[in-house]
VONU-817663 format. One record per residue: x negated, y, z negated of N, C-alpha, C, O in turn; residue in three letters. Coordinates in steps of 0.2 Angstrom, whole numbers, plus 5000, padded with zeros to 4 digits. Example, Ala and Ser with C-alpha at 12.3 -4.5 7.8 and 13.67 -1.06 7.14 Angstrom:
BEGIN
493449724961493849784961493449844961492949834958ALA493649894965493249954964493650004961493350064960SER
***
This chain:
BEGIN
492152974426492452914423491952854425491752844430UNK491852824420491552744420491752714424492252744426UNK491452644427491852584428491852534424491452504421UNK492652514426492652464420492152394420492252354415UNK491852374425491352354423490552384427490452394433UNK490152384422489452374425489052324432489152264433UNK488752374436488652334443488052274438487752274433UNK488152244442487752174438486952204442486852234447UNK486452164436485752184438485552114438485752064435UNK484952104443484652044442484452014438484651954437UNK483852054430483652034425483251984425482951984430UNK483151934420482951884419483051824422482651794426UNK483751794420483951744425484151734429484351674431UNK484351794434484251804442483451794445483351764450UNK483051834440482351824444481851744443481251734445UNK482251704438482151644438482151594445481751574448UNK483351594444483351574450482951574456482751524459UNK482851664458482651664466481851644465481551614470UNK481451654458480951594459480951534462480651514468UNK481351514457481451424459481551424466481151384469UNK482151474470482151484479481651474482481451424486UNK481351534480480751534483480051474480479451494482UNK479951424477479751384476479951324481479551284483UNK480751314482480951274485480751274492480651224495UNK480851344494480651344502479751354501479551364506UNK479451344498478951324501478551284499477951284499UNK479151234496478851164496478851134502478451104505UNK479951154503480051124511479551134519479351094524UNK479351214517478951244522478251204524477851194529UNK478151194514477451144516477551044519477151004522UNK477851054517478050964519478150964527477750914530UNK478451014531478351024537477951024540477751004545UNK477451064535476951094539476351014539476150974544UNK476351004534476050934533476150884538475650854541UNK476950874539477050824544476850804552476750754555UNK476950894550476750914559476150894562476050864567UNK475550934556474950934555474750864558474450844563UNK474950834553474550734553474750704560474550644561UNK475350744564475550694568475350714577475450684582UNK474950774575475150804581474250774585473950804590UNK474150734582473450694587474150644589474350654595UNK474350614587474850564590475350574597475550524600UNK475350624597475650674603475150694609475250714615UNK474750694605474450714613474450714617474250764620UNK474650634619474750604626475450654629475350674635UNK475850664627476350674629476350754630476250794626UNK476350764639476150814640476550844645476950804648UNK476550914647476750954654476250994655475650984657UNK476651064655476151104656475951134648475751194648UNK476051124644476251114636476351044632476851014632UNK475751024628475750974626476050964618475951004613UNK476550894619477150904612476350904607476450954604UNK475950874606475550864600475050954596474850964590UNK474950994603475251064602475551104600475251154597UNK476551094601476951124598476951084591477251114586UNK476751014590476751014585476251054580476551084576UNK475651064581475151104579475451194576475351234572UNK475751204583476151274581476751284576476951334572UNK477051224578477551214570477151204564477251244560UNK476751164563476251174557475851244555475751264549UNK475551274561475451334558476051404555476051444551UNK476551394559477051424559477451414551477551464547UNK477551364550477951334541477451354537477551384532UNK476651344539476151354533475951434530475751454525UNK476351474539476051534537476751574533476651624531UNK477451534533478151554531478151544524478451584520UNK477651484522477851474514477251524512477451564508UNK476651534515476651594511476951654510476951684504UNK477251674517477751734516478151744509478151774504UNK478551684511478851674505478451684497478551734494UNK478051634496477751654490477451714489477551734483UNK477151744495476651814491476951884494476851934490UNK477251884500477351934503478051984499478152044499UNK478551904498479151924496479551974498479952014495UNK479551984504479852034507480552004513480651944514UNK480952054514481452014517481251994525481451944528UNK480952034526480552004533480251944534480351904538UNK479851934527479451884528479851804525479651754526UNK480651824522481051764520481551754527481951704528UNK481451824531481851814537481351744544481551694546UNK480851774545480451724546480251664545480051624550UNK480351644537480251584536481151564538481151524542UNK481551574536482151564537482351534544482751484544UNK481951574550481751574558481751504559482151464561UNK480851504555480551464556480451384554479951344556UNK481151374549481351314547482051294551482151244554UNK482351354551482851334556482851304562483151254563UNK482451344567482351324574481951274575481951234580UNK481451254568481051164569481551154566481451204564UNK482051124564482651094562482851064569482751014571UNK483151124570483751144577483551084581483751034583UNK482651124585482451064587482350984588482450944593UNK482150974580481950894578482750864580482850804582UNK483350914578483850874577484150844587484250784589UNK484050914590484150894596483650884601483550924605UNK483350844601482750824603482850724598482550664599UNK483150754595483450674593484050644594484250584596UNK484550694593485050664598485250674606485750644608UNK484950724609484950744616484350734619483750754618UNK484550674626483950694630483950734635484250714640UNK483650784634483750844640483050854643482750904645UNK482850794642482050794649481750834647481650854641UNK481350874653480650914650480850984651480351004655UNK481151044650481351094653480751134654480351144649UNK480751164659480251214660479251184657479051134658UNK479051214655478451194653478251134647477751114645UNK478951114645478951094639478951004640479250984645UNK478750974636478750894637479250874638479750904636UNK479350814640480050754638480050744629479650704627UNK480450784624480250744617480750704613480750704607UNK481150674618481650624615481550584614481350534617UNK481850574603481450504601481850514597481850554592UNK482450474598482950434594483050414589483550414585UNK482350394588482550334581482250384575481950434577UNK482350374569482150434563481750374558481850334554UNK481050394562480550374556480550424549480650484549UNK480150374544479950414539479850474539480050514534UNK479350504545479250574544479550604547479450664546UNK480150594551480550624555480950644548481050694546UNK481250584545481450604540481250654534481550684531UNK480450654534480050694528480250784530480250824526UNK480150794539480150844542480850864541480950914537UNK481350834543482050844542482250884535482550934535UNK481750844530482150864523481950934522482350984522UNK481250944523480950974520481151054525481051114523UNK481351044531481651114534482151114532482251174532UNK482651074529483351094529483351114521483851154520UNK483151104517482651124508482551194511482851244509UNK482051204515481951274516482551324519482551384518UNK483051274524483251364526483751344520483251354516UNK484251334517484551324512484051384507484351444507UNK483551374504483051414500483151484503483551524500UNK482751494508482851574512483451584514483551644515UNK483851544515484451594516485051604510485651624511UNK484751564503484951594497484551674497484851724497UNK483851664497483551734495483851794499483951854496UNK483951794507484451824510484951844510485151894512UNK485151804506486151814504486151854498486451904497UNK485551824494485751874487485251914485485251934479UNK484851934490484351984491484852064487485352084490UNK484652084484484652144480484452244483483852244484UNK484652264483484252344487484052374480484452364475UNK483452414481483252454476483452494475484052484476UNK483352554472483452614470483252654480482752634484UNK483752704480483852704489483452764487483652784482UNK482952804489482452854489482752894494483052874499UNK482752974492483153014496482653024504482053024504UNK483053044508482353064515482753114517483353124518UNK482053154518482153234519481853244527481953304529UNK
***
């Protein structure tokens, strides 16, 4: 017996949308990455046993190396990563903006209150991305399931 209706397939304008997804998250991914990039000689000074101007440099490689997942690897790995990897620079920027919890373990003092331009540029552009990747996540698809013998 049939079902009364047909399992829905992605087709054309499913594979539109999750373009677009995946075009959004790595624009957001690159806007971070940029941000990071340009600022993290400004940080220098601010050090421990780990300098903030550093972990800046690690979040810019970190988004630069997510939007490409996103773009070319397309796999759910690589949108689980980028997904990671926008959230937790989020997570951070946000409390590290409104929490001052000093320098924990190796890490600097990086409490900065006030939301400049790029803090805001950083903000947009991760919260664009996990929204993107965790659409592709959500409505990620399974293939055809290959028998294992």
């Amino acid at each position: 017996m049939a079902p009364d209706h047909p399992a829905p397939r992605r087709g054309r304008p499913g594979r539109i949308v999750r373009d677009a997804a995946r075009l959004l998250a790595a624009a957001g991914l690159a806007l971070d990455a940029s941000v990071h990039a340009r600022l993290a000689g400004r940080y220098d000074a601010v050090t421990a046993a780990i300098g903030q101007g550093m972990l800046f440099r690690v979040e810019a490689a970190l988004a630069a190396l997510a939007a490409l997942f996103v773009l070319v690897w397309r796999r759910p790995a690589g949108d689980t990563f980028a997904w990671l990897v926008a959230t937790g620079g989020l997570a951070l920027l946000l409390l590290y903006t409104y929490a001052d919890i000093g320098a924990p373990g190796p890490l600097p003092d990086m409490y900065e209150p006030q939301w400049s331009a790029d803090k805001k540029l950083a903000a947009l552009g991760q919260a664009v991305a996990v929204l993107a990747t965790g659409f592709l996540l959500l409505t990620r698809t399974r293939g055809p399931r290959r028998d294992r013998r």
